[in-house]
PDB file of the backbone (N, CA, C, O) and the ligand in Angstrom, with CONECT records:
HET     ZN  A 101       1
ATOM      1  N   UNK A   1       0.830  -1.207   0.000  1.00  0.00           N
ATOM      2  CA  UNK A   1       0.000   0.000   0.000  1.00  0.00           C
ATOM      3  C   UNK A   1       0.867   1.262   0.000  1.00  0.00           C
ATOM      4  O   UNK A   1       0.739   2.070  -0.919  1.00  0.00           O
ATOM      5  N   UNK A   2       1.723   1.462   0.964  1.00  0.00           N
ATOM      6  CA  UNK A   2       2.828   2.367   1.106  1.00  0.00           C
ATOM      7  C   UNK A   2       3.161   3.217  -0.151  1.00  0.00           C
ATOM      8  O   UNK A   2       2.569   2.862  -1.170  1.00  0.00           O
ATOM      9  N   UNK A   3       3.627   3.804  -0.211  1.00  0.00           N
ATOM     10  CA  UNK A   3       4.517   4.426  -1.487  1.00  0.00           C
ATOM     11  C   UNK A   3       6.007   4.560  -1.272  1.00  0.00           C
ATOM     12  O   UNK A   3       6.810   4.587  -2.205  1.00  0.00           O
ATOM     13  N   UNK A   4       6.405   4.660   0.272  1.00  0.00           N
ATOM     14  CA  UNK A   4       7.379   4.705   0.326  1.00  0.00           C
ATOM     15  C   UNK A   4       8.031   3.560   1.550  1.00  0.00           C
ATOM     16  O   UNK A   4       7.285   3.272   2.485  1.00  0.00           O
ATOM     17  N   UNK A   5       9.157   3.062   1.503  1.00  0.00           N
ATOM     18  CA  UNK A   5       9.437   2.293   2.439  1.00  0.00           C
ATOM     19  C   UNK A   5       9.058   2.796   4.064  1.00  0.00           C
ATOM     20  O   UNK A   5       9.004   3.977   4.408  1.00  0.00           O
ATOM     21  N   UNK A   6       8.892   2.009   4.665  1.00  0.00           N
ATOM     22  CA  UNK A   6       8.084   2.338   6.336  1.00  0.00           C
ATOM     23  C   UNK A   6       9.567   2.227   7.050  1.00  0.00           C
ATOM     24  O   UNK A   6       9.515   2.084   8.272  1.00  0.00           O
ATOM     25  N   UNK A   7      10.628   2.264   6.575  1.00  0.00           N
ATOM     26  CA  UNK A   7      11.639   2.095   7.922  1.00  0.00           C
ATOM     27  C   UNK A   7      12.758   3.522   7.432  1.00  0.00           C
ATOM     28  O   UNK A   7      12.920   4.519   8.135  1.00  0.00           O
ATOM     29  N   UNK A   8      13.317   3.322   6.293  1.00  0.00           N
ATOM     30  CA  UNK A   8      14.063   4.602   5.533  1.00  0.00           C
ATOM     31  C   UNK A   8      13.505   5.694   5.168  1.00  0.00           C
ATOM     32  O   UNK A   8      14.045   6.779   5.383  1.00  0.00           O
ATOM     33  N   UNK A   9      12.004   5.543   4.385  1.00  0.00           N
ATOM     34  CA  UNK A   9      11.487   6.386   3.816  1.00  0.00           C
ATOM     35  C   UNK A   9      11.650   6.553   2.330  1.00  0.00           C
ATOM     36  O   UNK A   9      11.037   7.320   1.588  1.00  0.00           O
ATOM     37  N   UNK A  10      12.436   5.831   2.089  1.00  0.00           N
ATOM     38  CA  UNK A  10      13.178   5.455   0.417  1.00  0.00           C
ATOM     39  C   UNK A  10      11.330   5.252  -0.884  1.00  0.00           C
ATOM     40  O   UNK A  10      10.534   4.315  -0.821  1.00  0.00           O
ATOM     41  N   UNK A  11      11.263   6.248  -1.670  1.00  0.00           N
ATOM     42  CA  UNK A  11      10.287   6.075  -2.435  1.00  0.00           C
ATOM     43  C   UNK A  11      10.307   4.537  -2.985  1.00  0.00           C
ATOM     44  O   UNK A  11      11.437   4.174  -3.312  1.00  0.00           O
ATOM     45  N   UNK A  12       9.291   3.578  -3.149  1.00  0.00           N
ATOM     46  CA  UNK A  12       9.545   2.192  -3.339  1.00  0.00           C
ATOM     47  C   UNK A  12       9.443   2.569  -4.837  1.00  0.00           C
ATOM     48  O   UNK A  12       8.385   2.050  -5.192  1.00  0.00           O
ATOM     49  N   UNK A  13       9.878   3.071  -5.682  1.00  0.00           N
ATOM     50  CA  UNK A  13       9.821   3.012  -7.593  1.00  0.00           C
ATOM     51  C   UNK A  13      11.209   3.321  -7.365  1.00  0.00           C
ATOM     52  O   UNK A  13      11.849   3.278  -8.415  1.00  0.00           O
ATOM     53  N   UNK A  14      12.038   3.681  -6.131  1.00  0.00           N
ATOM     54  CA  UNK A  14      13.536   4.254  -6.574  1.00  0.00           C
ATOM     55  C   UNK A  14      14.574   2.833  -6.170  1.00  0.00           C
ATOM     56  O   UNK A  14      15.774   2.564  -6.231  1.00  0.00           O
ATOM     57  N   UNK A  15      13.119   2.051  -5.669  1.00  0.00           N
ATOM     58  CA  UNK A  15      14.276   0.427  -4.936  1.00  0.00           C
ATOM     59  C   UNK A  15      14.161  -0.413  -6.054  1.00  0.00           C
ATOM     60  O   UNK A  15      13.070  -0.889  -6.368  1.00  0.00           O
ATOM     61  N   UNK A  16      15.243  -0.648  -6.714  1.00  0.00           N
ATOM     62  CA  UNK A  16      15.667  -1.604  -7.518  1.00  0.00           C
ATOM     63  C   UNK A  16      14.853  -2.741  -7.767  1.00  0.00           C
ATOM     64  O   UNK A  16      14.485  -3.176  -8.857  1.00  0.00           O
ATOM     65  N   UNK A  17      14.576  -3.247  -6.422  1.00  0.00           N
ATOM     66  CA  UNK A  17      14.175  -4.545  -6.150  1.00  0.00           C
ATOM     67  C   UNK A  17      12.367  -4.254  -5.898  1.00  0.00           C
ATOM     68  O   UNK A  17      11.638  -5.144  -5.462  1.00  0.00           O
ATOM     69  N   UNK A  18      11.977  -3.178  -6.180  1.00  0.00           N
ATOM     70  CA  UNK A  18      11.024  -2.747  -6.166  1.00  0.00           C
ATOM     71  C   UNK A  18       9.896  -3.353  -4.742  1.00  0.00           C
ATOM     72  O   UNK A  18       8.673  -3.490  -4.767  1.00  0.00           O
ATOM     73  N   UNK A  19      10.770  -3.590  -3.712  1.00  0.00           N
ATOM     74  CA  UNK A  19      10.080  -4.015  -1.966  1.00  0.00           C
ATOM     75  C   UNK A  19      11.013  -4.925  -1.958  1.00  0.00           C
ATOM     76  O   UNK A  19      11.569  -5.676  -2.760  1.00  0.00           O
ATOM     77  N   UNK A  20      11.057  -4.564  -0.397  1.00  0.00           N
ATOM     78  CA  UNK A  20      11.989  -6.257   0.480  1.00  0.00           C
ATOM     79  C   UNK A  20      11.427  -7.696   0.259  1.00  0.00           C
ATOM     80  O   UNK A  20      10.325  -7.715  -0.290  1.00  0.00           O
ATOM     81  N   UNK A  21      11.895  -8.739   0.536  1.00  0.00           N
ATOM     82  CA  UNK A  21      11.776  -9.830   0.191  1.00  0.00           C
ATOM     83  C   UNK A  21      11.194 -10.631   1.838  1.00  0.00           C
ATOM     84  O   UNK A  21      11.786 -10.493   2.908  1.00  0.00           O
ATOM     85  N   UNK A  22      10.092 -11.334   1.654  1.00  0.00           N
ATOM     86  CA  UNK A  22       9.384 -11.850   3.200  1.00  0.00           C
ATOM     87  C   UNK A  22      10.471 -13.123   2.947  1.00  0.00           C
ATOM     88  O   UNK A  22      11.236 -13.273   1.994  1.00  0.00           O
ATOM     89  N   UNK A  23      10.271 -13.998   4.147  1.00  0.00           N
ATOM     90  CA  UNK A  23      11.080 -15.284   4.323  1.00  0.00           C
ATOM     91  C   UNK A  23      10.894 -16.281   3.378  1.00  0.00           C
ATOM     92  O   UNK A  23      11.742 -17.122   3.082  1.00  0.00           O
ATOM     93  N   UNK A  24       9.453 -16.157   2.763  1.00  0.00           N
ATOM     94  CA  UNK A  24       9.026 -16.983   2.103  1.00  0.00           C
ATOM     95  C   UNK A  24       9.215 -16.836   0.824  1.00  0.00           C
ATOM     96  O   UNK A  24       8.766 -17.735   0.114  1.00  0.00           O
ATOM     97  N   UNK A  25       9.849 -15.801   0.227  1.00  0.00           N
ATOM     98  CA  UNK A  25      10.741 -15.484  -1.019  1.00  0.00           C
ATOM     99  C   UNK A  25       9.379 -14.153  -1.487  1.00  0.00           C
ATOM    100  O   UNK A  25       9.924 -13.378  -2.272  1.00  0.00           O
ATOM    101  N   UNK A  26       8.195 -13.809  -1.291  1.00  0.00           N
ATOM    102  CA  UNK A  26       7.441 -12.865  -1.452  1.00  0.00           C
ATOM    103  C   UNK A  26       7.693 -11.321  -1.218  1.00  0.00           C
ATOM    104  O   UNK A  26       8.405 -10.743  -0.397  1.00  0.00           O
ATOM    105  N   UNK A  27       6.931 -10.890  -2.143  1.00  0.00           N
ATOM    106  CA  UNK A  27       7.403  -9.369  -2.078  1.00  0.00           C
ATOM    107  C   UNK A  27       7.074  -8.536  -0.682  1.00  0.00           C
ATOM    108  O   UNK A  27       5.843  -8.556  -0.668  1.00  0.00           O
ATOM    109  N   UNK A  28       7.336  -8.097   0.038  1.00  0.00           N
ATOM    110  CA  UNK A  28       7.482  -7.104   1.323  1.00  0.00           C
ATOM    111  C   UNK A  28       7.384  -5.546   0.677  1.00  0.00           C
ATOM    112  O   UNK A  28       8.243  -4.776   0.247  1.00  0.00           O
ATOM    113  N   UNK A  29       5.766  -5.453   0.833  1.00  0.00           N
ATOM    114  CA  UNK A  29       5.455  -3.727  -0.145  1.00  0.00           C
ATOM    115  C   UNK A  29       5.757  -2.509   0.919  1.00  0.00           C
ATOM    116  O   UNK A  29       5.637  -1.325   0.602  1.00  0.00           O
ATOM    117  N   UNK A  30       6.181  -2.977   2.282  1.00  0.00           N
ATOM    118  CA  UNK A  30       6.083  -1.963   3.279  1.00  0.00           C
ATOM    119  C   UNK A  30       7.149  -1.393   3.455  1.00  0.00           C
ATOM    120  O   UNK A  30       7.251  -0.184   3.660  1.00  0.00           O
ATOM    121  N   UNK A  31       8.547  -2.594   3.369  1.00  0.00           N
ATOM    122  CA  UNK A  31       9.953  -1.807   3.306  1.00  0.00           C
ATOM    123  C   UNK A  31      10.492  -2.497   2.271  1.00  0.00           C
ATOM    124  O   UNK A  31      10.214  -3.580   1.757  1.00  0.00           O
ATOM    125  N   UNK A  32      11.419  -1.562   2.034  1.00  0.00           N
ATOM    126  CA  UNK A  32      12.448  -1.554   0.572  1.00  0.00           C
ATOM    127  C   UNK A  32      13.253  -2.599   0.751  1.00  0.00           C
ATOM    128  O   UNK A  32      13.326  -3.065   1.888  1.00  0.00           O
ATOM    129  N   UNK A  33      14.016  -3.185  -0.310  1.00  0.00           N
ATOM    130  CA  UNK A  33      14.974  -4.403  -0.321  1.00  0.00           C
ATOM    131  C   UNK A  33      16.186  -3.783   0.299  1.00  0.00           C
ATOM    132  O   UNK A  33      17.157  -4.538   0.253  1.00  0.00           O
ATOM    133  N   UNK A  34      16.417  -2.582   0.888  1.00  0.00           N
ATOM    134  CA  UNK A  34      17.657  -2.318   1.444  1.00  0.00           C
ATOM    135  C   UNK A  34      17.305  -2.742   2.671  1.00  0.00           C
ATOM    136  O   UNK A  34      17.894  -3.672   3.222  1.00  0.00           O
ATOM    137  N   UNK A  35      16.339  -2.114   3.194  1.00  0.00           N
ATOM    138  CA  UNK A  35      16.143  -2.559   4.586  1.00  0.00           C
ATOM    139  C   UNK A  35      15.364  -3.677   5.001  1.00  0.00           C
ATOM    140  O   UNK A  35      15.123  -3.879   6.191  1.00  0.00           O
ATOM    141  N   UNK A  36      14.982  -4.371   4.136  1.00  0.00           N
ATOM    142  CA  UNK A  36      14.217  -5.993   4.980  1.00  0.00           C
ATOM    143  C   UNK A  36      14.587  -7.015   3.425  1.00  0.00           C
ATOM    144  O   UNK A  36      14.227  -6.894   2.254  1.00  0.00           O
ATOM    145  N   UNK A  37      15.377  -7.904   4.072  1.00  0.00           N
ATOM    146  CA  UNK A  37      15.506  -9.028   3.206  1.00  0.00           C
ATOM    147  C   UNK A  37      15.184 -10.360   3.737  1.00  0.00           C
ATOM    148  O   UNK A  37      15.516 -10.630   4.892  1.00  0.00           O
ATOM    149  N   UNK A  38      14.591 -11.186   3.032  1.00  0.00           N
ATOM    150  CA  UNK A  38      14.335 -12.345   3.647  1.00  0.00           C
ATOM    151  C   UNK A  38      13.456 -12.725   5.030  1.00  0.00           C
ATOM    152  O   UNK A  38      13.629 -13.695   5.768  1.00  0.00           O
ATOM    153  N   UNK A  39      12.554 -11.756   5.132  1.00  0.00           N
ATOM    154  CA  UNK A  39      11.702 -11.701   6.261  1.00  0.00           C
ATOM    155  C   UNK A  39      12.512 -10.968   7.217  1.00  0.00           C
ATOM    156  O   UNK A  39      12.072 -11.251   8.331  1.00  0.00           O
ATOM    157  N   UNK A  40      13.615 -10.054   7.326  1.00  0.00           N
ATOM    158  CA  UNK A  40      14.328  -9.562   8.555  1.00  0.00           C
ATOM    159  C   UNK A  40      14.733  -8.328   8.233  1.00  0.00           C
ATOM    160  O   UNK A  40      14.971  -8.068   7.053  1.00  0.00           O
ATOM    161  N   UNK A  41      14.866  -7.438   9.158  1.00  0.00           N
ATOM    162  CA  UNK A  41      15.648  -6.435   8.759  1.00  0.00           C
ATOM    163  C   UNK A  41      17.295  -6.382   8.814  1.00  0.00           C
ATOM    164  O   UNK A  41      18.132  -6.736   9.645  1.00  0.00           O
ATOM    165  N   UNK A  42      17.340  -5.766   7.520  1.00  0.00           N
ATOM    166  CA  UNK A  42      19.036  -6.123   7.150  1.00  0.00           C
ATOM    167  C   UNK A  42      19.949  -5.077   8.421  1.00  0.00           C
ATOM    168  O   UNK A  42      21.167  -5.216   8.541  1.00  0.00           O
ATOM    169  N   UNK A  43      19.383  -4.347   9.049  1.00  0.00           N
ATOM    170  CA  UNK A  43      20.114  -3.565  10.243  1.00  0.00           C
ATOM    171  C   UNK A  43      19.375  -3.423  11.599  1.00  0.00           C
ATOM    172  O   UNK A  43      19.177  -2.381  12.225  1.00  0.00           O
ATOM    173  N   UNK A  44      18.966  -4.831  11.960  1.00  0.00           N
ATOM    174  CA  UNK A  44      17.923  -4.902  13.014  1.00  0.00           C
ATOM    175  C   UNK A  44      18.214  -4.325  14.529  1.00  0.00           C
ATOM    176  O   UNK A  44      17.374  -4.372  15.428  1.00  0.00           O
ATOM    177  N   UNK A  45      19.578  -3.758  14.677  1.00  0.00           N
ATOM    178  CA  UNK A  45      19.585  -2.814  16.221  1.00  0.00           C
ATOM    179  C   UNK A  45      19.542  -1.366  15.638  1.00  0.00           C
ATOM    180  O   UNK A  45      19.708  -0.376  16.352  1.00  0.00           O
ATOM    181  N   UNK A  46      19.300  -1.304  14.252  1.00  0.00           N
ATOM    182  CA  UNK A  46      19.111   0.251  14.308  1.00  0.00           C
ATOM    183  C   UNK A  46      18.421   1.040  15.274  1.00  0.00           C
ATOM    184  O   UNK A  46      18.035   0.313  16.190  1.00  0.00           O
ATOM    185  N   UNK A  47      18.088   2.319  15.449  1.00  0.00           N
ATOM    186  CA  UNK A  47      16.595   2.992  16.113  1.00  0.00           C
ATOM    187  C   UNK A  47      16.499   3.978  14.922  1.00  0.00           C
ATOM    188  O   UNK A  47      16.899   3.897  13.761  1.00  0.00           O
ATOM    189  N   UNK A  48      15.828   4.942  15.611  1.00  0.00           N
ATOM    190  CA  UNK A  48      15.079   5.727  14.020  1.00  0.00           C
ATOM    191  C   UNK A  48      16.481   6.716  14.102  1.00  0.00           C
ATOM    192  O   UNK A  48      17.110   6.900  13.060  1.00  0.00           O
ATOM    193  N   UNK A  49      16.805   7.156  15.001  1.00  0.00           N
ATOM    194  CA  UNK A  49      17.938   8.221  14.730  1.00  0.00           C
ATOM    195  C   UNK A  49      19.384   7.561  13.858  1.00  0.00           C
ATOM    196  O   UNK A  49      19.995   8.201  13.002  1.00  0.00           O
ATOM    197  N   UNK A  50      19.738   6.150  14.310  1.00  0.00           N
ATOM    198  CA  UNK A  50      20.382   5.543  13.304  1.00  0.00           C
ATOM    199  C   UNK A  50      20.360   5.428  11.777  1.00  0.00           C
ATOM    200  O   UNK A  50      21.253   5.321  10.936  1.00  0.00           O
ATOM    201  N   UNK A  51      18.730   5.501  11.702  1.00  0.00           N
ATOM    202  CA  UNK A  51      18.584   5.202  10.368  1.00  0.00           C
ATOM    203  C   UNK A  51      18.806   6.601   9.866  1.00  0.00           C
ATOM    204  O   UNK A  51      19.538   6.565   8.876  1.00  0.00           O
ATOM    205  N   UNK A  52      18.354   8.101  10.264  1.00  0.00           N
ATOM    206  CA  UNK A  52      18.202   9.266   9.607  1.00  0.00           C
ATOM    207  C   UNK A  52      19.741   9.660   9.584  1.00  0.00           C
ATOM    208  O   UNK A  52      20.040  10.546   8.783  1.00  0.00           O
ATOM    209  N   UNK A  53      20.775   9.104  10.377  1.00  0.00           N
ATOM    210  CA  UNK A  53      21.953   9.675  10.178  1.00  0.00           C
ATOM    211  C   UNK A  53      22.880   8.603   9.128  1.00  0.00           C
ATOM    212  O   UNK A  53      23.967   8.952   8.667  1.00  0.00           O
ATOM    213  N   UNK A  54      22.361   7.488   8.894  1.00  0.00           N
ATOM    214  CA  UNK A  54      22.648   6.198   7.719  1.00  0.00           C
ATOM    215  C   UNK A  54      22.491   6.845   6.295  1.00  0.00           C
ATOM    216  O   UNK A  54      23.147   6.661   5.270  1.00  0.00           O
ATOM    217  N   UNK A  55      21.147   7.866   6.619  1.00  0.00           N
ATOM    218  CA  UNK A  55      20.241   7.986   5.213  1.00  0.00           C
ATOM    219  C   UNK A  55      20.901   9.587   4.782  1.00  0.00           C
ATOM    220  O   UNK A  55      21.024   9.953   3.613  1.00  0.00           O
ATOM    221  N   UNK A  56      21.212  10.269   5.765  1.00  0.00           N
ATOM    222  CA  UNK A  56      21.716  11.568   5.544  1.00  0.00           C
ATOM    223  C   UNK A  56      23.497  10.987   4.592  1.00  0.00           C
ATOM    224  O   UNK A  56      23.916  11.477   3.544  1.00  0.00           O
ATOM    225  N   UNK A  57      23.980  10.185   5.181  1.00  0.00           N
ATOM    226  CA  UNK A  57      25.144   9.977   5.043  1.00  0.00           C
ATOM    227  C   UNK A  57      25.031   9.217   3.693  1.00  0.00           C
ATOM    228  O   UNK A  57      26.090   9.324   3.077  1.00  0.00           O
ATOM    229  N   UNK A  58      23.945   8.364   2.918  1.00  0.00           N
ATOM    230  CA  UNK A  58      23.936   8.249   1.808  1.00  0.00           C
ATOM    231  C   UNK A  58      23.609   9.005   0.685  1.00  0.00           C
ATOM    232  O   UNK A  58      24.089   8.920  -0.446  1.00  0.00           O
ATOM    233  N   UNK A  59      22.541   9.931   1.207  1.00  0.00           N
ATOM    234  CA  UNK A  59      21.998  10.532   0.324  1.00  0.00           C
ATOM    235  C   UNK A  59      23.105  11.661   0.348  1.00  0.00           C
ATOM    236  O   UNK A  59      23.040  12.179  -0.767  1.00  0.00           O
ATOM    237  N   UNK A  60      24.086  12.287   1.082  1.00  0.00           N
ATOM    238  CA  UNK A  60      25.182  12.955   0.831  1.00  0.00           C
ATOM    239  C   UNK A  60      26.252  12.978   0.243  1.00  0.00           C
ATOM    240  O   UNK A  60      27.066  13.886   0.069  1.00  0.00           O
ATOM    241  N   UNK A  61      26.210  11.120  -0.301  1.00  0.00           N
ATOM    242  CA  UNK A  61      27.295  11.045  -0.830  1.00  0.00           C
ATOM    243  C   UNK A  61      27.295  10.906  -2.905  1.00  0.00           C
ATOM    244  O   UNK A  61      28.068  10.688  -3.838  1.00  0.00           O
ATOM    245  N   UNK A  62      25.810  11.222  -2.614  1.00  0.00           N
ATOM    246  CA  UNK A  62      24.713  11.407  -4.061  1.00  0.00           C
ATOM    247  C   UNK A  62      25.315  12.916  -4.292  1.00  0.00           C
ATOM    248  O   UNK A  62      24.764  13.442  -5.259  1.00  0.00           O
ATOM    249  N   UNK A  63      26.108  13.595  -3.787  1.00  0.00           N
ATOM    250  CA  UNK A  63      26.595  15.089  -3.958  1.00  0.00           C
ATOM    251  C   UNK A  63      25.394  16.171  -3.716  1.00  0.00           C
ATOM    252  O   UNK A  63      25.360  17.215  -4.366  1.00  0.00           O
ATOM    253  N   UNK A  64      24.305  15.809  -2.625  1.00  0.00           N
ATOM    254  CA  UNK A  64      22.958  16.588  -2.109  1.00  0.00           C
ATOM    255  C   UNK A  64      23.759  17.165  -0.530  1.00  0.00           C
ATOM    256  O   UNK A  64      24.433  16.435   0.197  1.00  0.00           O
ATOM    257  N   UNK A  65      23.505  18.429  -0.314  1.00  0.00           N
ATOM    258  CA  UNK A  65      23.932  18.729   0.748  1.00  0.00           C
ATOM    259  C   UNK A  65      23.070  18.458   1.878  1.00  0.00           C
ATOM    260  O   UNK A  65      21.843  18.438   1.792  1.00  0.00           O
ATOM    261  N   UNK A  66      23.911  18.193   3.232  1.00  0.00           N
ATOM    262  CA  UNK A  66      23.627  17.915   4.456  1.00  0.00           C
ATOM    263  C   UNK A  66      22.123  18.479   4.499  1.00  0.00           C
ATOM    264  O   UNK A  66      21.092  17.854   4.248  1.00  0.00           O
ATOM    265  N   UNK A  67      22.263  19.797   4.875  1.00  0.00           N
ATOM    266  CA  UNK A  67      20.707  19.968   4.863  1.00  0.00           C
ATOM    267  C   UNK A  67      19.582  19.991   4.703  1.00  0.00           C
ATOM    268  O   UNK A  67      18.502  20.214   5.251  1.00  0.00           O
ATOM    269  N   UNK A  68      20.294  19.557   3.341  1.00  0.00           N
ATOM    270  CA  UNK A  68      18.758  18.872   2.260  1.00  0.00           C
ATOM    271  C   UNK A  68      18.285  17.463   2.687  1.00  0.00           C
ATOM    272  O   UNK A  68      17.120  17.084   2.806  1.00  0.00           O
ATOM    273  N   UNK A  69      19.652  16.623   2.936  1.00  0.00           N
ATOM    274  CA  UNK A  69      19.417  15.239   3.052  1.00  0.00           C
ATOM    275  C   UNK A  69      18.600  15.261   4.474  1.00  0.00           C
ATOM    276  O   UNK A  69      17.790  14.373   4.737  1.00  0.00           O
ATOM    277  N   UNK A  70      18.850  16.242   5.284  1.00  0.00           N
ATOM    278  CA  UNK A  70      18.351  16.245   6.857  1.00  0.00           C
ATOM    279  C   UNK A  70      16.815  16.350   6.365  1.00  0.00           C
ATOM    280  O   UNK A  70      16.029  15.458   6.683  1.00  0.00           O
ATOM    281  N   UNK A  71      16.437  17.350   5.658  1.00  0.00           N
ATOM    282  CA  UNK A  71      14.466  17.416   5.310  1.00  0.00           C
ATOM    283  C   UNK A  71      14.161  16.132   4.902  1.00  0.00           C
ATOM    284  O   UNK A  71      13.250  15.414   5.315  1.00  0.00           O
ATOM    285  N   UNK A  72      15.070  15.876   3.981  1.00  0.00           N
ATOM    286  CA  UNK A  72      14.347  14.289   3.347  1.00  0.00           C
ATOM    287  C   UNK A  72      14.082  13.124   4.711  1.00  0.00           C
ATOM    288  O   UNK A  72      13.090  12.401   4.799  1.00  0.00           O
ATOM    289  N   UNK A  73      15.126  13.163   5.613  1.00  0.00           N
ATOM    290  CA  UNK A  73      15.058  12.422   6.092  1.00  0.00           C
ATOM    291  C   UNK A  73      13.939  12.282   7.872  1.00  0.00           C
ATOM    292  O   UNK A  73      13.701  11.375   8.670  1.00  0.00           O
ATOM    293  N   UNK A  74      13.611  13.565   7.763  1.00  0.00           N
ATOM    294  CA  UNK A  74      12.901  14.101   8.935  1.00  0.00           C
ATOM    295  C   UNK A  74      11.948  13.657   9.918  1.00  0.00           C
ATOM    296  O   UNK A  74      11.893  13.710  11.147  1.00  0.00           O
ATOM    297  N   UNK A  75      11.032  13.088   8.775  1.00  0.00           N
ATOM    298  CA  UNK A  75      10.072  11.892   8.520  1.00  0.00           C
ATOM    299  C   UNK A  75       9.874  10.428   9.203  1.00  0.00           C
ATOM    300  O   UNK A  75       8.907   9.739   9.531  1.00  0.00           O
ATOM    301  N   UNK A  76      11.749  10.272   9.263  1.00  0.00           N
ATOM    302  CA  UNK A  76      11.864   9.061   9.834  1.00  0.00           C
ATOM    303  C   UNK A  76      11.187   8.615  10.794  1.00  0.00           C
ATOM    304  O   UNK A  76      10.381   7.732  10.504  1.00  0.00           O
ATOM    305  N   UNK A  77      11.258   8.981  11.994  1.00  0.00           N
ATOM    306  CA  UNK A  77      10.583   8.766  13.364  1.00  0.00           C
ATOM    307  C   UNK A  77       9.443   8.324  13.358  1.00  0.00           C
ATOM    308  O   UNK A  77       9.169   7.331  14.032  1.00  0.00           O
ATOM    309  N   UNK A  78       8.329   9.085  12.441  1.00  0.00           N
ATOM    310  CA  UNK A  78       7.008   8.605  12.096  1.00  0.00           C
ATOM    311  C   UNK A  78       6.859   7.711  11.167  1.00  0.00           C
ATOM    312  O   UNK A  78       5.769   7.986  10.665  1.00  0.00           O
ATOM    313  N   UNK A  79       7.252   6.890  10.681  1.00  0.00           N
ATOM    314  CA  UNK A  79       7.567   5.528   9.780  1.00  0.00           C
ATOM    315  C   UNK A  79       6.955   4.247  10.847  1.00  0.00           C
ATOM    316  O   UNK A  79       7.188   4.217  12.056  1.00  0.00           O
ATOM    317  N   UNK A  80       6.347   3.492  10.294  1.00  0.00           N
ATOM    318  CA  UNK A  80       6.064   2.743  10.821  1.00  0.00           C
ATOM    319  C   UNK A  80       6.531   1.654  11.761  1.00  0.00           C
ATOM    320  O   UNK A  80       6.080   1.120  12.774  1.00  0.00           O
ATOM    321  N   UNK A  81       8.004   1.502  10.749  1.00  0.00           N
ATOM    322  CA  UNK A  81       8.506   0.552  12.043  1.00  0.00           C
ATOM    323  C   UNK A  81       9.159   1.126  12.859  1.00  0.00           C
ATOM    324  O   UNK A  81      10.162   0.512  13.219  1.00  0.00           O
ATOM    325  N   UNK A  82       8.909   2.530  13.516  1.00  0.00           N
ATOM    326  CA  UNK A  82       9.687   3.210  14.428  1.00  0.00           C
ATOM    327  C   UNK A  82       8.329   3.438  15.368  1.00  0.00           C
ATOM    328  O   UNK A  82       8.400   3.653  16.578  1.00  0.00           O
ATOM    329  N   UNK A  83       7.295   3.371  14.750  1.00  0.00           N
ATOM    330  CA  UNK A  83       6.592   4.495  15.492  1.00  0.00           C
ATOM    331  C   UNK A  83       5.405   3.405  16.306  1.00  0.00           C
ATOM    332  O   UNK A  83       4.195   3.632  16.340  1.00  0.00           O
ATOM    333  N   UNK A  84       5.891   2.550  16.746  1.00  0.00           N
ATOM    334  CA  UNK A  84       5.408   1.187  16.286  1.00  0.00           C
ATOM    335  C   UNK A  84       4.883   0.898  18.226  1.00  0.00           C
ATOM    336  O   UNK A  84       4.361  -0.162  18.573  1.00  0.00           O
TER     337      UNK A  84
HETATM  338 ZN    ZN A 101      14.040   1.148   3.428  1.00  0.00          ZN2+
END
């Protein structure tokens, strides 16, 4: 249902893999294939502030400045599997 992944915030048309993968080899429409593979999350002691300073630090290295990547990422906290 989502549009965008529930743990990063990553738009799901920009994930490759177009959703994470459940255990059972099925598509996972809620988070992106970066962050849940195989029924698990691929960085399962994250918290939400982990993830927004993960996501700042990627999307910075896309040549987008800090502050921009900080709005994109703002959001995080209220994501589902944080807010949970
Ligand atoms: Zn994600």
């Amino acid at each position: 249902m989502s549009k965008s992944c529930q743990s990063c915030g990553m738009p799901m048309k920009k994930d490759p893999q177009g959703g994470g993968s459940n255990a059972d080899g099925s598509k996972n429409n809620e988070y992106c294939s970066l962050c849940y593979a195989s029924g698990a999350f691929t960085q399962p002691d994250f918290t939400a502030e982990d993830m927004q300073r993960f996501c700042v630090e990627k999307i910075s290295e896309c040549g987008i400045p800090r502050f921009v990547a900080r709005l994109f990422t703002r959001n995080i906290p209220k994501l589902h599997r944080w807010s949970a």
